[in-house]
Every structure is written in C-alpha cells, then in structure tokens.
N, CA, C and O of each residue as an XYZ file, in Angstrom:
572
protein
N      87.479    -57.354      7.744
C      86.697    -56.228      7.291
C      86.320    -55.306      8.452
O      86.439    -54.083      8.384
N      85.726    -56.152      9.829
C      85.495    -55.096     10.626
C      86.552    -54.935     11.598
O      86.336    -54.062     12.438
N      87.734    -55.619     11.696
C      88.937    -55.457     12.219
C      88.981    -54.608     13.319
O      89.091    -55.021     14.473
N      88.886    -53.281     12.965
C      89.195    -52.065     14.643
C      87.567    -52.156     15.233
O      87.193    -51.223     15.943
N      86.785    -53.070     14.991
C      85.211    -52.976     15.454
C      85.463    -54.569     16.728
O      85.066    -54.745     17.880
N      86.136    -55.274     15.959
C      86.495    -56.817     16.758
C      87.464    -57.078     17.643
O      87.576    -58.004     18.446
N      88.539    -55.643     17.277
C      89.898    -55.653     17.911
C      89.188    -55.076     19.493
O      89.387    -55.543     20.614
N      88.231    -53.797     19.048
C      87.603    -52.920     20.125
C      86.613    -54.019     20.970
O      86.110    -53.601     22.013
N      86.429    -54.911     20.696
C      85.633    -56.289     22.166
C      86.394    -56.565     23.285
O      85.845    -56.771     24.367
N      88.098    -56.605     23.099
C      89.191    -56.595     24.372
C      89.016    -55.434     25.013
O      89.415    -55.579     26.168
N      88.694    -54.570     24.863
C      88.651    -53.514     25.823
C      87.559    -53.440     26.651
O      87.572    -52.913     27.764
N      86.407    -54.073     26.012
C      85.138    -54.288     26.933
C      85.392    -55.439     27.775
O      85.131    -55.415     28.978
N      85.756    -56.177     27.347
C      86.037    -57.897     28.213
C      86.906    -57.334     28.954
O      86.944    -57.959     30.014
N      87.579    -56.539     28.956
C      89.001    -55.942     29.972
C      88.046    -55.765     31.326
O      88.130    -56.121     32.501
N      87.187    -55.096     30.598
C      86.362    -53.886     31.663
C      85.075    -54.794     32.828
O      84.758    -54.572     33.997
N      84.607    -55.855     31.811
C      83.944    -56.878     32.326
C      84.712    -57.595     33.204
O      84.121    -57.987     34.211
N      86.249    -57.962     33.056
C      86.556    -58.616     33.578
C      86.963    -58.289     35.307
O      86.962    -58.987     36.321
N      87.187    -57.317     35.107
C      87.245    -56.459     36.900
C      85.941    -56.406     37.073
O      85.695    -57.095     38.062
N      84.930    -55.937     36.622
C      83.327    -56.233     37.464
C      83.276    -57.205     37.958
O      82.982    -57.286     39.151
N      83.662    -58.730     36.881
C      83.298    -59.907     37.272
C      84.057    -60.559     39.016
O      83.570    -61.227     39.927
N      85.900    -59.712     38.714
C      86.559    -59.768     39.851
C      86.201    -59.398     41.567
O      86.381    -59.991     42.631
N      85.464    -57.782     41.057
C      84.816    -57.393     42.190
C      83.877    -57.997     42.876
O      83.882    -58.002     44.107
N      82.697    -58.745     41.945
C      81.391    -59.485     42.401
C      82.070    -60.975     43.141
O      81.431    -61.713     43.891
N      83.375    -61.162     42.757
C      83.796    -62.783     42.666
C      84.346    -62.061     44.781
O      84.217    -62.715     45.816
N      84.930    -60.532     44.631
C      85.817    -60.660     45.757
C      85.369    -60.055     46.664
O      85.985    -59.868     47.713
N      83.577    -59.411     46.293
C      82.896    -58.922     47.724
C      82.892    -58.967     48.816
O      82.864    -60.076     49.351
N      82.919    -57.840     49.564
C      83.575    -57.570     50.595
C      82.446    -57.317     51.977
O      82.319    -56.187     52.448
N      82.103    -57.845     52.224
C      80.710    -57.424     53.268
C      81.150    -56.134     54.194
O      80.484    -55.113     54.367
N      82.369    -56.426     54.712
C      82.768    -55.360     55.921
C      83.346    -53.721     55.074
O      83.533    -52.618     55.585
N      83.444    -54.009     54.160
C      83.547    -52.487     53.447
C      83.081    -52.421     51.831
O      83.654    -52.220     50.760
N      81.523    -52.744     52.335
C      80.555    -52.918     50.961
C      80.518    -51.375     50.455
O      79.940    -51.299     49.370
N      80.843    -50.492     50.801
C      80.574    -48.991     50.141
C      82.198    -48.970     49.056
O      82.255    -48.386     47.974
N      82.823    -49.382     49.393
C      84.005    -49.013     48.665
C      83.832    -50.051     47.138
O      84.074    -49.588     46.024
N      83.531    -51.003     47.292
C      82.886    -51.929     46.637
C      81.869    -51.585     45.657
O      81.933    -52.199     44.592
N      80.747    -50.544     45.830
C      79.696    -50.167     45.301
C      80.069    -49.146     44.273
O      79.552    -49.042     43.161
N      81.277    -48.206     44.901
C      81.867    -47.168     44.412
C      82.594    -47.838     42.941
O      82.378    -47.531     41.769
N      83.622    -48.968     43.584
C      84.074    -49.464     42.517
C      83.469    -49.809     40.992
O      84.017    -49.654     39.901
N      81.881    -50.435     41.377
C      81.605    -50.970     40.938
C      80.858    -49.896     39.990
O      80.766    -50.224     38.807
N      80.445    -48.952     40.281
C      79.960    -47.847     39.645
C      80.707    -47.149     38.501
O      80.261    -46.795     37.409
N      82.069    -47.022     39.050
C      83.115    -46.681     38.236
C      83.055    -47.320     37.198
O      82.614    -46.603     36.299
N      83.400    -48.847     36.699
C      82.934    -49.983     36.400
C      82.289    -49.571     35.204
O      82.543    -49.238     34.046
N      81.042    -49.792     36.240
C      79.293    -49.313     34.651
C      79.603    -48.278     33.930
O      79.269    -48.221     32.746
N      80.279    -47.322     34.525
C      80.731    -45.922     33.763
C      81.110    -46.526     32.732
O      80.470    -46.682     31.692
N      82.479    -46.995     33.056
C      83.577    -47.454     32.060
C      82.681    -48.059     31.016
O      82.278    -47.489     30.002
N      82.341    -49.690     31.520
C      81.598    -50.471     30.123
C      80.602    -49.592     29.218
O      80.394    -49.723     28.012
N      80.092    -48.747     30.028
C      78.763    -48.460     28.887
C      79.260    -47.105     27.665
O      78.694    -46.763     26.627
N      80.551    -46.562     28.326
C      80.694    -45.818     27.796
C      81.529    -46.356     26.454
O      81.313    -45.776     25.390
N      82.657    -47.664     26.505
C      82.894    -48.307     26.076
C      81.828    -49.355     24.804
O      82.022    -49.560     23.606
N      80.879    -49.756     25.594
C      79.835    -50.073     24.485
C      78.931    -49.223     23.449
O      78.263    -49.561     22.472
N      79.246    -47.705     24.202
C      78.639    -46.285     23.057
C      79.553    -46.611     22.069
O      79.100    -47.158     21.064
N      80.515    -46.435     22.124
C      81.269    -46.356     21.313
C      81.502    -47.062     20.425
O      81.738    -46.691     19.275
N      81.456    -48.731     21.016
C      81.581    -49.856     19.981
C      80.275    -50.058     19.130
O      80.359    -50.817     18.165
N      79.381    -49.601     19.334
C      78.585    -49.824     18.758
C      78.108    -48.477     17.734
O      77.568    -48.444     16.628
N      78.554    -47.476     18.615
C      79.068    -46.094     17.371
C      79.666    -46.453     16.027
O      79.347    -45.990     14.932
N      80.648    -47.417     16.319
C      81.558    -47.932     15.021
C      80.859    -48.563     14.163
O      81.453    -48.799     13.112
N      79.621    -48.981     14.253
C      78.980    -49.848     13.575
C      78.073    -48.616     12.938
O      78.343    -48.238     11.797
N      77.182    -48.099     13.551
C      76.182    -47.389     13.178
C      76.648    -46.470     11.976
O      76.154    -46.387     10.852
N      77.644    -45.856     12.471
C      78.250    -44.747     11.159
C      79.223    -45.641     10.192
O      79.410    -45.322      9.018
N      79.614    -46.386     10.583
C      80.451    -47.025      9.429
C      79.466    -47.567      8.259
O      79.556    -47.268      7.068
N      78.228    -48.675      9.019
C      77.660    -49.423      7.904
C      76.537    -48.363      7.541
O      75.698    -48.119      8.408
N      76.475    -47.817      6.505
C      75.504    -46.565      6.198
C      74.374    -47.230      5.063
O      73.185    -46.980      4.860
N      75.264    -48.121      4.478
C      74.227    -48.882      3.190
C      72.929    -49.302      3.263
O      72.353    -49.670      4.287
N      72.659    -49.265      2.602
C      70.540    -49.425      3.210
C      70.393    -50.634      3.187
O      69.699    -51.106      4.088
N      70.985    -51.578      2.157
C      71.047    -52.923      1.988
C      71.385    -53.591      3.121
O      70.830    -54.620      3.507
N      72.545    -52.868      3.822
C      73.458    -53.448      5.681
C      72.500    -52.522      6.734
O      72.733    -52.598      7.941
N      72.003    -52.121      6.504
C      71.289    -50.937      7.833
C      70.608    -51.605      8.486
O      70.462    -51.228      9.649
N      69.859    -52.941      8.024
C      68.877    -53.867      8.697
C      69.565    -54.225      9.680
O      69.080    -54.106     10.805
N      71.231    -54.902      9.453
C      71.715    -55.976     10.282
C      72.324    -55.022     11.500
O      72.733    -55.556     12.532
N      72.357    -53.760     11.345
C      72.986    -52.611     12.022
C      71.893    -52.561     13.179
O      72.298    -52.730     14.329
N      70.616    -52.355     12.971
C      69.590    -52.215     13.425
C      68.825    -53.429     14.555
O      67.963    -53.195     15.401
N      69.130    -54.047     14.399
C      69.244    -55.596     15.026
C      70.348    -55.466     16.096
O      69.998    -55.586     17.270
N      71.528    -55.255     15.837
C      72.456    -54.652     17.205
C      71.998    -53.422     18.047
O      72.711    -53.039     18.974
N      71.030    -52.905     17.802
C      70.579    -51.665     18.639
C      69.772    -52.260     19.975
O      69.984    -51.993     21.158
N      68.990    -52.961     19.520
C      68.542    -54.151     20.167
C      69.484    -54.427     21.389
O      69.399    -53.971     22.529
N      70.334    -55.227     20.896
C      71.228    -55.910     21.786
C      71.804    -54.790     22.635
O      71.563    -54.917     23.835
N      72.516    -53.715     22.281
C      73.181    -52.617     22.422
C      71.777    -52.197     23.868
O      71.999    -52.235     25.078
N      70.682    -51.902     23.322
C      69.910    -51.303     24.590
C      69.328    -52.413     25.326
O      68.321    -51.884     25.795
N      69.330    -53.590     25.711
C      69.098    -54.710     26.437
C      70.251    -54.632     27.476
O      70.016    -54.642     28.685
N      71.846    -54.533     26.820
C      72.797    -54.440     27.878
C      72.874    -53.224     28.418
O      73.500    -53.224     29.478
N      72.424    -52.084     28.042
C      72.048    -50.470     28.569
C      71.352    -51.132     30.269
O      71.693    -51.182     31.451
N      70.225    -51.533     29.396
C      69.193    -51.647     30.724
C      69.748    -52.199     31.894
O      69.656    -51.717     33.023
N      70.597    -53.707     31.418
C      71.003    -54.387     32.657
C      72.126    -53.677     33.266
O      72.252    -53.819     34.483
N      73.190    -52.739     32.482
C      73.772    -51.482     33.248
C      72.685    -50.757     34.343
O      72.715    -50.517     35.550
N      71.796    -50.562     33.337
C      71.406    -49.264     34.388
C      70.591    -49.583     36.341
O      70.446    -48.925     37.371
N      70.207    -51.363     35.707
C      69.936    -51.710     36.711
C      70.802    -51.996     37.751
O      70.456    -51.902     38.928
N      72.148    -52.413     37.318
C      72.939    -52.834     38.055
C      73.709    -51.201     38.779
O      74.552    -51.204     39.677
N      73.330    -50.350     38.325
C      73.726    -49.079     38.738
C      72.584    -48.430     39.834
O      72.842    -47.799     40.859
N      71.464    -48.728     39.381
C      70.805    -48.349     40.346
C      70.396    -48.780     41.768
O      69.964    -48.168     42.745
N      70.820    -50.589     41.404
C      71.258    -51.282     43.097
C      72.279    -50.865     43.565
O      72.556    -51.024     44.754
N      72.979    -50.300     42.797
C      74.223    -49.767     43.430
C      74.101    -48.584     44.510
O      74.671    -48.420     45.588
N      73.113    -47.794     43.798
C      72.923    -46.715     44.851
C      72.314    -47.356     45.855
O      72.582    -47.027     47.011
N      71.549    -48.207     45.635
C      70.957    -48.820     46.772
C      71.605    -49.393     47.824
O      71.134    -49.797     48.887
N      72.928    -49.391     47.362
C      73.787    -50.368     48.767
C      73.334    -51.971     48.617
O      73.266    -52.731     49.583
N      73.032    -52.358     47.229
C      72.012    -53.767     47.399
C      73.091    -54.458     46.720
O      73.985    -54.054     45.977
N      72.752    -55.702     47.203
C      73.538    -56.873     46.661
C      72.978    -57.517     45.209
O      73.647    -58.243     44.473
N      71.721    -57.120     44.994
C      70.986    -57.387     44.038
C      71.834    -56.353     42.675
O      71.456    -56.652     41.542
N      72.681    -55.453     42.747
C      73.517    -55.355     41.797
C      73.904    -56.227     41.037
O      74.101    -56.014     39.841
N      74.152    -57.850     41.854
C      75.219    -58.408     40.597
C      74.120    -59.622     40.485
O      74.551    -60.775     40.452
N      72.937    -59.422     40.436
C      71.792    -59.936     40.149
C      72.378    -60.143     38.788
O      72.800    -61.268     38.517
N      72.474    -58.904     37.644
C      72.074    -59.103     36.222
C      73.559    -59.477     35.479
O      73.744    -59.253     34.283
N      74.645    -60.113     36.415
C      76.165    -60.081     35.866
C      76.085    -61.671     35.202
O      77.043    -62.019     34.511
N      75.512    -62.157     35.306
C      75.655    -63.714     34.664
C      75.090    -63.714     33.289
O      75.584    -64.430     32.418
N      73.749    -62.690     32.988
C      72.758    -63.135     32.185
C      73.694    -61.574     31.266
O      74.036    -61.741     30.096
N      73.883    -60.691     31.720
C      74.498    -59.418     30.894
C      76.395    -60.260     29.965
O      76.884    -60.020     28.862
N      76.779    -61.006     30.865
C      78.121    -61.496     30.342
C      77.731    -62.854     29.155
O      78.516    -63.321     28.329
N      76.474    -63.219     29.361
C      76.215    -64.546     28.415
C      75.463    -63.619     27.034
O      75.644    -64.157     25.942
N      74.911    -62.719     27.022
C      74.404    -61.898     26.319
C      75.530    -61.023     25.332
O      75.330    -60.929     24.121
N      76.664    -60.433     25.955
C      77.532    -59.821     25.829
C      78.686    -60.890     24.917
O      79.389    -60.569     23.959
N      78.590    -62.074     25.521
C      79.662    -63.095     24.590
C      79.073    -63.605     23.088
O      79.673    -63.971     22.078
N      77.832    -63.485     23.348
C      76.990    -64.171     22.600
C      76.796    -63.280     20.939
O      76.611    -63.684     19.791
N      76.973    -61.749     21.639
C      76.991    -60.708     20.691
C      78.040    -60.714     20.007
O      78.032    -60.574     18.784
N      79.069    -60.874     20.696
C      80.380    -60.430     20.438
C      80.759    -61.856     19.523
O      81.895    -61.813     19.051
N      80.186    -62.772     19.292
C      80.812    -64.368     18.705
C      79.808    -64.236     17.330
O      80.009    -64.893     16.309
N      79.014    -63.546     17.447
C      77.995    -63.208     16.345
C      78.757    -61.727     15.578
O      78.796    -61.652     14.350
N      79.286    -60.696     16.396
C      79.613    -59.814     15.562
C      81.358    -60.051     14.514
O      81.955    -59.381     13.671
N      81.610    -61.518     15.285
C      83.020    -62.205     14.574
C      82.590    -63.239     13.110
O      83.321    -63.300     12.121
N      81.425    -63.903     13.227
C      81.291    -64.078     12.237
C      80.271    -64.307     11.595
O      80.407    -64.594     10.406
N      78.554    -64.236     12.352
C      77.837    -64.126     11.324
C      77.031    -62.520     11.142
O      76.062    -62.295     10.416
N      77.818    -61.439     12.106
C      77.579    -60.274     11.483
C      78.165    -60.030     10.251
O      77.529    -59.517      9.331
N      79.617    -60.440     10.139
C      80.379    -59.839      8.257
C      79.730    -60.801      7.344
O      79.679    -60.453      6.164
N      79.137    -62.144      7.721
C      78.771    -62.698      6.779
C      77.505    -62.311      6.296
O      76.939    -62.772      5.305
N      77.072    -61.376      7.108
C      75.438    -60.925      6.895
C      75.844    -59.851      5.870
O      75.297    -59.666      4.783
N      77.019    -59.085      6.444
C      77.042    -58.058      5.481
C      77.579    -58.312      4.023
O      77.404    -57.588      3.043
N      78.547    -59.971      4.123
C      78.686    -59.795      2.970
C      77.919    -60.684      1.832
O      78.265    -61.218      0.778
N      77.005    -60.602      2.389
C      76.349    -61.291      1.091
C      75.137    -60.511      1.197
O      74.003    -60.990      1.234
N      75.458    -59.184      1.247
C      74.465    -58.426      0.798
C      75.307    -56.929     -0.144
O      74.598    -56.269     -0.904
N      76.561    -56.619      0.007
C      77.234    -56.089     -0.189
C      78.369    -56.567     -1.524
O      78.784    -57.697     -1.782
N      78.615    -55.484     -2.099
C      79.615    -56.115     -2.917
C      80.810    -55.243     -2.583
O      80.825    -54.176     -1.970
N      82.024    -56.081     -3.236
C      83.614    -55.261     -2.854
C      83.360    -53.993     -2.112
O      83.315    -53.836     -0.892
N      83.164    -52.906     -3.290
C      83.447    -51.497     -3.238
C      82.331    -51.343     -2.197
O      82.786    -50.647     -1.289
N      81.137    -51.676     -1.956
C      80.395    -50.877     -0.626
C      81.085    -51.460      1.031
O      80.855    -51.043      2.167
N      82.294    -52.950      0.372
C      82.642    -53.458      1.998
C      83.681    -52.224      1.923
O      83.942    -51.639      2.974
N      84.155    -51.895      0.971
C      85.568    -51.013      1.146
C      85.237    -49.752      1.626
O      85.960    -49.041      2.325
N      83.615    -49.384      1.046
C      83.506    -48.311      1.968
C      83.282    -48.400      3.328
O      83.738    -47.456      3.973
N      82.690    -49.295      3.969
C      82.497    -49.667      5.279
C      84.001    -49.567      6.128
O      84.267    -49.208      7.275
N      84.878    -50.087      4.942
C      86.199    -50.183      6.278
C      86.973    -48.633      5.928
O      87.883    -48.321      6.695
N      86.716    -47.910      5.078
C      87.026    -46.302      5.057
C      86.269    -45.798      5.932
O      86.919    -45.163      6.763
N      85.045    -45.802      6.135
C      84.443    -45.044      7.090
C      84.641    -45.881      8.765
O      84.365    -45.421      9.874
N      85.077    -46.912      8.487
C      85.710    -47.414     10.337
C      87.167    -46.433     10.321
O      87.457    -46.074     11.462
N      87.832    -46.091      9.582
C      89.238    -45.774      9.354
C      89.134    -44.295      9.697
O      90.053    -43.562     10.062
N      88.090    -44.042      9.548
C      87.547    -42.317      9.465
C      87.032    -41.899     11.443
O      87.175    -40.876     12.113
N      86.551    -42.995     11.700
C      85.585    -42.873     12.947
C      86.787    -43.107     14.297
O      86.698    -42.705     15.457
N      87.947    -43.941     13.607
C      88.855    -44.351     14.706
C      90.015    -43.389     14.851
O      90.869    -43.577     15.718
C-alpha cells in the first residue's frame, strides 16, 4: 500500500550510510575536508527526510489516518534536531558532531521498521478499501 513511501527508506540509508563511513574514517590531519563532507551529508538526509515524510502527510489526508500521520511529525522533527545539531558542531570544527550518529541511526531504524509494518496496519484498520486506494492515488500523484 505504501510501496514508493518504503521503497523511498533506501535512499535515506544510502545517505546515512556515507555519514556513518565518514565518522567510521575520520581524519584528524585534514578534519576541515571532513566537516565539509559531512555537511554536504546533513544537506542531503534532511532534505531527503522532507520529502519522505512529505509522502505521508499529503497522501494520508483521512481524518480517521491523520492521527497516525501526526505521530510521525514527531519523529520527523526529533531527527531535524539531531541534524541540526550535528550541523552546527560542524561549523564548530567539533568532534562532538558525531555525538548524535548512534542515537539519530537507532531512532531512524526504529521508524523506518514501524513505518513497514505497524504504520499500514494502523492505517488499515481504520480505513476501508476505497479510502486505502485513495491513499495510494494520491502517493501516485505526489511521486
């Protein structure tokens, strides 16, 4: 049902997965190139998580599903924050950047194993056929 919403999590884990590379292959003697990278990085994911979570907001419109929509906003601005922190050690030249990479990737899996199967199950037992069919017309519309 949410298919191009679950397919769209590889592209974030793509994106996680070079952050995680960079923090794993830190470089002390040319920490600025590193910082740069890593900035690039936050760009990428968060702009990546607007989006995935765009797919949700306009797709599930039903008032009956809007609760469970609303509950990911949550999650959605918790991993904002630990972006923005990890962006702002960045300017700092601080190592305390990859402070928030353990607790943002356990948060991030945790969402993503919930939006595979007890987000559709939330929706569908509140939903019948024709309002899931509209949900996957309006993902079809947004992509």
């Amino acid at each position: 049902m949410l298919k191009p919403i679950i397919e769209h999590q590889k592209e974030i884990k793509d994106i996680y997965k070079k952050m995680k590379f960079l923090r794993d292959n830190f470089n002390l003697e040319n920490q600025d190139a590193f910082y740069e990278e890593l900035m690039d990085l936050i760009k990428d994911i968060r702009s990546e998580l607007d989006y995935h979570f765009n797919l949700q907001f306009y797709s599930v419109t039903n008032e009956k599903a809007k609760k469970f929509v609303l509950e990911n906003k949550l999650v959605r601005d918790i991993l904002f924050r630990m972006l923005d922190f990890m962006k702002a050690k960045c300017v700092e030249k601080s190592m305390d950047a990859f402070l928030k990479f353990d607790d943002f990737e356990e948060i991030l899996r945790a969402y993503f194993k919930k939006e595979k199967g007890l987000f559709i199950q939330e929706l569908k037992s509140v939903l019948d056929e024709k309002e899931i069919e509209e949900i996957e017309n309006n993902l079809q519309k947004l992509i």
